[in-house]
N, C-alpha and C positions, 0 to 999 in steps of 0.2 A: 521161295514157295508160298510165302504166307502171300504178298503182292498179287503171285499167280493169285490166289484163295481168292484175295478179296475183289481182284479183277473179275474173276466170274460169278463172284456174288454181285455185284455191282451192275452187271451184263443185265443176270437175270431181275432183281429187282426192278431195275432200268424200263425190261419188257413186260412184267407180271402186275406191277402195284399200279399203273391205270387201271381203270376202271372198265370192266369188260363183264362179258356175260358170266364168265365164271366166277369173277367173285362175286357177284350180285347175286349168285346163285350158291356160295358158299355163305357168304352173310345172310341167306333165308334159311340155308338148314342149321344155321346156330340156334336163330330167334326161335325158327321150326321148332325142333325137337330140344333143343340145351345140351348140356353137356353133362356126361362124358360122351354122348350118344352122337353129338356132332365130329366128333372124335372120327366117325368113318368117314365121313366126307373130304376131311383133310386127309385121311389117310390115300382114299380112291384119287383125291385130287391129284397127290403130292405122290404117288406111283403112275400117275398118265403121264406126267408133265417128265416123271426119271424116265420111265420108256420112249416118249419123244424126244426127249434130250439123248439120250444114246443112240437110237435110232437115227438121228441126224448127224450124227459123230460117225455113226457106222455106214452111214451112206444115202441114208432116204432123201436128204434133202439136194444129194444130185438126181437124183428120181425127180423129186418136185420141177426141178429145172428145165429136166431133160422131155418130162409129159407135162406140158400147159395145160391141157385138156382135165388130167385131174385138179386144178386148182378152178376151174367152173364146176366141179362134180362138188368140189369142198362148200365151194359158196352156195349154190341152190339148197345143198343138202342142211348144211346149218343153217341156212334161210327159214327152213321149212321148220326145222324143230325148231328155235329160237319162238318161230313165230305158235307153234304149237306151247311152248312152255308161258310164252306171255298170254295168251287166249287162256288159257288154266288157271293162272295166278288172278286175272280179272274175275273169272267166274267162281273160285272159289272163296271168294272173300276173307273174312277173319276166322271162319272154323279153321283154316288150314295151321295157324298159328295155333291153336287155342290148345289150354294143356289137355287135352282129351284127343285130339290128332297126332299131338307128339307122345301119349303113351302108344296109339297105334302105330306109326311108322315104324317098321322094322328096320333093323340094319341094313339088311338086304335091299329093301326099297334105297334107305339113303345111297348106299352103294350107287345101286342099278343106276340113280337118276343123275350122281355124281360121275360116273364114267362116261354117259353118255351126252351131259353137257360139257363134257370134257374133251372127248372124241370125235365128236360132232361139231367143235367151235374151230371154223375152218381159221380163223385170226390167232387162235391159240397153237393149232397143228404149225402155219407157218411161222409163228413165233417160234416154237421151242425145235421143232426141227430142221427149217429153212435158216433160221439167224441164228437161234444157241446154240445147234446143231452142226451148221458151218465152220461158227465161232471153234468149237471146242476143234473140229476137224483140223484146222488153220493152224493151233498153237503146234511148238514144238514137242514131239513126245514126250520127250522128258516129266514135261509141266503139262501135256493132257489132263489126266486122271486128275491131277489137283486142279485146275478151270474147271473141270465139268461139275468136280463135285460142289464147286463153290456156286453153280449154276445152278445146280441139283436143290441144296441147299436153299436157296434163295426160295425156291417153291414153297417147301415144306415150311420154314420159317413166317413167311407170310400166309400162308393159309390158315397156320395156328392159330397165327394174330388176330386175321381176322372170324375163326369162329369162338375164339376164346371172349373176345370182346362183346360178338353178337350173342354169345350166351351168357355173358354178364350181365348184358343189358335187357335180358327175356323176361325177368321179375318185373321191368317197369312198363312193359307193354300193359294198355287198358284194349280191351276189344276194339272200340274205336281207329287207335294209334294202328295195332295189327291191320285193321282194313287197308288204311292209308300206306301202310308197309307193302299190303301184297299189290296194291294198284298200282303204287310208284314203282316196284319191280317187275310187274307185268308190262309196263309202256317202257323201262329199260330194256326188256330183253325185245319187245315188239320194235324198237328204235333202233338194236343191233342186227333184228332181223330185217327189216327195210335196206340197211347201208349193206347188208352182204348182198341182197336183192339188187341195189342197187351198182354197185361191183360186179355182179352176175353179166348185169345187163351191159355193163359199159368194157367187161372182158368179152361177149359175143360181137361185140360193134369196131373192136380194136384189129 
């Protein structure tokens, strides 16, 4: 069992710790708001990613297979938001960091914006529900429940990591530093929204 464990932490690891729009967007509401306040973000993250995972165990990701057409609806649509969340982080410069925006962000805002780049990141949907999804579908029942959870796992673990760290490091932000934070995260997520764009285009042409 343990083998099972670690083979599905290793799965998911494997697919979660590149570097994608979600945790770019999880290491902004560390520095964002700090913790324990970043706390909801891992939480909304690391509850998308168990509902995709199960979801794809339970059958969505022969859905994926079986309608193509939703996986053009997945890339234009996280196109479009990507490309809206990068257009935001450019124009709002270093107030969005500054400790006076992160006493306003409510929970609920970090919530709201955490599901939604979460739900929305069509490389993330086919990650945890077309491959970990499969994945877990494929092992023997027996050892299901322990893969999945160890895929499960793997989410939650690295999203702590990474806001616990990004809220470590929120004391050494200068305004400055902060600017350069939200530009360089605005031209990440504008760069993952291109390549879904791009993807969009070359799944109409295929």
């Amino acid at each position: 069992m343990a083998t099972t464990y670690l083979a599905g932490l290793a799965l998911g690891l494997a697919l979660i710790v590149p570097i994608g729009a979600q945790n770019v967007f999880i290491v902004g509401q560390g520095l964002a708001v700090g913790w324990p306040r970043a706390c909801w973000a891992v939480v909304a993250a690391g509850c998308c990613d168990t509902l995709l995972i199960l979801a794809g165990a339970a059958g969505a990701s022969g859905l994926l297979n079986g309608f193509p057409a939703l996986r053009g609806v997945l890339l234009l649509g996280g196109a479009a938001f990507l490309t809206f969340l990068g257009v935001q982080a450019w124009r709002s410069g270093a107030t969005t960091l500054s400790l006076e925006a992160g006493e306003v962000l409510s929970a609920r805002t970090v919530i709201r914006r955490t599901v939604a780049v979460s739900l929305l990141n069509p490389h993330a949907i086919l990650d945890t529900v077309g491959v970990i999804g499969a994945a877990v579908a494929a092992q023997p029942e027996a050892s299901r429940t322990v893969f999945a959870g160890g895929t499960v796992s793997a989410s939650w673990l690295w999203f702590l990591l990474l806001a616990a760290g990004a809220a470590a490091t929120r004391r050494f932000l200068t305004p400055r530093k902060a600017l350069w934070f939200e530009r360089i995260s605005g031209t990440i997520m504008l760069f993952f929204a291109a390549l879904l764009l791009y993807e969009f285009v070359t799944f109409l042409t295929d």
